[in-house]
C-alpha positions as CSV (number, residue, x, y, z in Angstrom):
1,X,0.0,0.0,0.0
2,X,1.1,3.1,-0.9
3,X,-0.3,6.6,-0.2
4,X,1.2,10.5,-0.3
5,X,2.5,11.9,2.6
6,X,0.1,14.7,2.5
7,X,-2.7,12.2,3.2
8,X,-3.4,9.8,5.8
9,X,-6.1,7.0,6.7
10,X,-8.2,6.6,9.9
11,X,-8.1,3.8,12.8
12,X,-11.4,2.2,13.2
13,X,-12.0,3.8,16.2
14,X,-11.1,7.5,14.6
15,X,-13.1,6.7,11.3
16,X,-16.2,5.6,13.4
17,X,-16.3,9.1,15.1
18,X,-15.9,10.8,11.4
19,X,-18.6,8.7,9.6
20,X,-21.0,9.6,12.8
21,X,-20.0,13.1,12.3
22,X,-20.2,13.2,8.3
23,X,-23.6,11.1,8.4
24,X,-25.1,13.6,10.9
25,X,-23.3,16.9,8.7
26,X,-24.9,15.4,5.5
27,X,-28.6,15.0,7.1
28,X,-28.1,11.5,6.1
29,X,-29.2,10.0,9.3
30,X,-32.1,7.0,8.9
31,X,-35.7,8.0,9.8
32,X,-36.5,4.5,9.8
33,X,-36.4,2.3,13.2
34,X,-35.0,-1.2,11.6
35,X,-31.5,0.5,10.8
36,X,-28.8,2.3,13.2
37,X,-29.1,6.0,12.8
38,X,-25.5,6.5,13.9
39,X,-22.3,4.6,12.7
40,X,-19.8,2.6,15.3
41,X,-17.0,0.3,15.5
42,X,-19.5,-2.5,15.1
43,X,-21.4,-1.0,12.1
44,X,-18.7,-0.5,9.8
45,X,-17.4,-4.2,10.8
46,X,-20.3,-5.5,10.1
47,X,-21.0,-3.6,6.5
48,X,-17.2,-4.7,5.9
49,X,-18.3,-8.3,6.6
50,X,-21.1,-7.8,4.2
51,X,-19.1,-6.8,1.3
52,X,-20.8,-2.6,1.6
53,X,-17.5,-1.4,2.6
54,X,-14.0,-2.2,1.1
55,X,-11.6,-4.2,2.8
56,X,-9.7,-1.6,4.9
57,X,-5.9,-1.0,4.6
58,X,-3.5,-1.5,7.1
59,X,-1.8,1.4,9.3
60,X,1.0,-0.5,11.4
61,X,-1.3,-3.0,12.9
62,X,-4.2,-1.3,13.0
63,X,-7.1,-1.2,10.1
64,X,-7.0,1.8,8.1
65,X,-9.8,3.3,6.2
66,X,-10.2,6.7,3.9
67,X,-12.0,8.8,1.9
68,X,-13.7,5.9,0.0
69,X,-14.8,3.9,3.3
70,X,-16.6,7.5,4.5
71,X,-18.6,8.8,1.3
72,X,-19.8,4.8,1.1
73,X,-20.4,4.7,4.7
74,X,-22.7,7.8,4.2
75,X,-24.5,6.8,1.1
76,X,-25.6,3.4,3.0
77,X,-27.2,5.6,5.2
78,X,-28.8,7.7,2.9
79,X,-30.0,4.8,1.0
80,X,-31.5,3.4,4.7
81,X,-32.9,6.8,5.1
82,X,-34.8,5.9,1.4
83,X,-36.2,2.7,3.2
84,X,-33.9,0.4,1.3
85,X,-32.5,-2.5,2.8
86,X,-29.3,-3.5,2.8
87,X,-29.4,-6.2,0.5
88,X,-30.7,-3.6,-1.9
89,X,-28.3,-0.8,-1.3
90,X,-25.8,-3.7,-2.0
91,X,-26.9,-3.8,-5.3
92,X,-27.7,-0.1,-5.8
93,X,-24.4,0.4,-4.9
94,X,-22.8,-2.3,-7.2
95,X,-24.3,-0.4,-10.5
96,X,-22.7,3.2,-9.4
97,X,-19.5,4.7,-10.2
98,X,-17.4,6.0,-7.5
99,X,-18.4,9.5,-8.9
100,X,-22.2,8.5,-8.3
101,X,-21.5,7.2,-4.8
102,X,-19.9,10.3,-3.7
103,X,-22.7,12.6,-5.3
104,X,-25.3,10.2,-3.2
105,X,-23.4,11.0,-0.1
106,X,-22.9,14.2,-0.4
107,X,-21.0,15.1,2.3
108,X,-19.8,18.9,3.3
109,X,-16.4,19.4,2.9
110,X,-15.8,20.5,5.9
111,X,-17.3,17.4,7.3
112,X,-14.5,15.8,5.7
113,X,-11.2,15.0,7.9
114,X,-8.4,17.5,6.4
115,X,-6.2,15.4,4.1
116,X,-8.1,12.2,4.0
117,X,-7.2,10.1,1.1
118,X,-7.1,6.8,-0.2
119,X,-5.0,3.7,-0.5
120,X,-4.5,2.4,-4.2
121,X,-5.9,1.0,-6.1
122,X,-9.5,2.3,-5.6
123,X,-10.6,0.4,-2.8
124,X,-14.1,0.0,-4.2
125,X,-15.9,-3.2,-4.3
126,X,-16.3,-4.9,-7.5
127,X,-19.0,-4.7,-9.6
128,X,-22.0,-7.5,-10.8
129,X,-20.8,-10.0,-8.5
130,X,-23.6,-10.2,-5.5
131,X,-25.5,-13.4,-6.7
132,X,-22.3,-15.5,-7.0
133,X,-23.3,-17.6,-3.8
134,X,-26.9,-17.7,-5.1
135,X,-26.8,-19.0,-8.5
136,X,-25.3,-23.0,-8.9
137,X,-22.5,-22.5,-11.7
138,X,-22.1,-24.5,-14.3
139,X,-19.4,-27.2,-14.0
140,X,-19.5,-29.1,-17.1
141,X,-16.1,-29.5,-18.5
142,X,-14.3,-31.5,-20.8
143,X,-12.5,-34.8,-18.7
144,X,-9.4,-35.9,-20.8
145,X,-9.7,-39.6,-21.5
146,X,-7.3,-41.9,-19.3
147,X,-6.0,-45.4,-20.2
148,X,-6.6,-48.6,-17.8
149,X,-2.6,-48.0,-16.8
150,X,-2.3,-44.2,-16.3
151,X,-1.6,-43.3,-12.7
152,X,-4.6,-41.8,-10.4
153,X,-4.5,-38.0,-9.7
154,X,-2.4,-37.3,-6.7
155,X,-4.7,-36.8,-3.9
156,X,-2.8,-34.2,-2.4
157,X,-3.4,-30.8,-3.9
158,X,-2.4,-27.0,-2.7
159,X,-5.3,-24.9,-1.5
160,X,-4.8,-21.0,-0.5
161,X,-7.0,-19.1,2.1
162,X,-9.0,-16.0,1.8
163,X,-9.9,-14.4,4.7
164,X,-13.4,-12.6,3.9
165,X,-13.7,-11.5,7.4
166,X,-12.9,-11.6,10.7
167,X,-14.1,-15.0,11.1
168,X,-14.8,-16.5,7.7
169,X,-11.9,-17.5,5.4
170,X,-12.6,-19.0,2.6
171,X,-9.9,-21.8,1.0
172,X,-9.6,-22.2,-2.5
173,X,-8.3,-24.6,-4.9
174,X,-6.6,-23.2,-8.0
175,X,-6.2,-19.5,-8.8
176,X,-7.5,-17.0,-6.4
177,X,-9.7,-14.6,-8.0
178,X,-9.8,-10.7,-7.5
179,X,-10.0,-10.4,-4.0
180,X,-12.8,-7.4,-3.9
181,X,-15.0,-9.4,-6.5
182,X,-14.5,-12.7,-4.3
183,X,-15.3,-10.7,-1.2
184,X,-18.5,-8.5,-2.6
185,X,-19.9,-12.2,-4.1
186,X,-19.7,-13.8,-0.7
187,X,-21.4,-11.0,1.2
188,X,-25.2,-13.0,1.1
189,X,-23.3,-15.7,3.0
190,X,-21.2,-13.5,4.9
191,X,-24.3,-11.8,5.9
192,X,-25.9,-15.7,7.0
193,X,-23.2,-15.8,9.3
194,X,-23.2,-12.4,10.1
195,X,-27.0,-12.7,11.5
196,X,-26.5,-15.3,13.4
197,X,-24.5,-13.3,16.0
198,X,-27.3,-10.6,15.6
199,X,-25.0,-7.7,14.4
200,X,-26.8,-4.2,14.0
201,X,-27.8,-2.6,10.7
């Protein structure tokens, strides 16, 4: 990760304080009972989890988020605000550019933490992936034909492990897909999971 030394990312604990105070300074705050008017440490873990936030950087040891995490933060709420839910801001979100997103949000400048930027590449989830876990893909493949004497397949085989959040990794056997697109398709079981342990909205 690389990012100017005139900017600088927030902790979670300092970018939960600035998406309560830019969600309040844009009027953005939800109307409706079901969802959280107000964003904490919990909240943004648990839209991370879901695939509605990007996968923060990292600062030392500590998670790092920026100017991307807050406008999408924001326009969540906005879109709660609208009576949306979330699996329907999920894929409101999914068809908007990051120029959309941050016209939705529309957060005061001054609202803004001075010099917050951005990790790259764009940390913004990837697009048209949300019913990955929902729809059975097709498997059919061409099998190579083997004679009577040809040794069997090892057994043994190398998988990698994704972590998609804090307590869901995922392992994988082959090439690992882009990370964001893996993530964002995963978010209808990550949220399963997720509402299980009864996290808020």
């Amino acid at each position: 990760m690389t990012l100017s030394n005139k900017m600088k990312l927030l902790t979670l604990t300092e970018f939960a304080a600035a998406a309560a105070h830019a969600v309040q300074a844009s009027g953005a705050v939800p109307e409706n009972r079901q969802a959280k008017p107000i964003p904490a440490e919990r909240m943004v873990r648990y839209y991370t989890a879901r695939g509605l936030l990007p996968r923060p950087g990292n600062r030392g040891r500590a998670l790092a988020y920026g100017r991307t995490h807050l406008v999408r933060l924001v326009a969540i709420k906005r879109l709660q605000g609208q009576g949306l839910s979330l699996d329907q801001i999920a894929e409101c979100l999914a068809g908007m550019s990051a120029a959309e997103v941050e016209a939705l949000a529309a957060i005061p400048e001054a609202a803004i933490p001075a010099a917050l930027g951005d990790s790259d590449p764009e940390p913004e989830p990837a697009r048209g992936a949300g019913r990955f876990w929902r729809v059975v893909p097709d498997r059919t493949e061409a099998v190579p034909d083997r004679t009577p004497d040809a040794p069997a397949a090892p057994a043994v085989t190398s998988l990698q492990g994704v972590r998609l959040s804090d307590t869901v990794t995922l392992l994988i056997d082959g090439p690992v897909p882009d990370l964001d697109a893996l993530r964002h398709a995963a978010s209808p079981l990550l949220d399963l999971i997720a509402h299980h342990r009864k996290d808020p909205q």
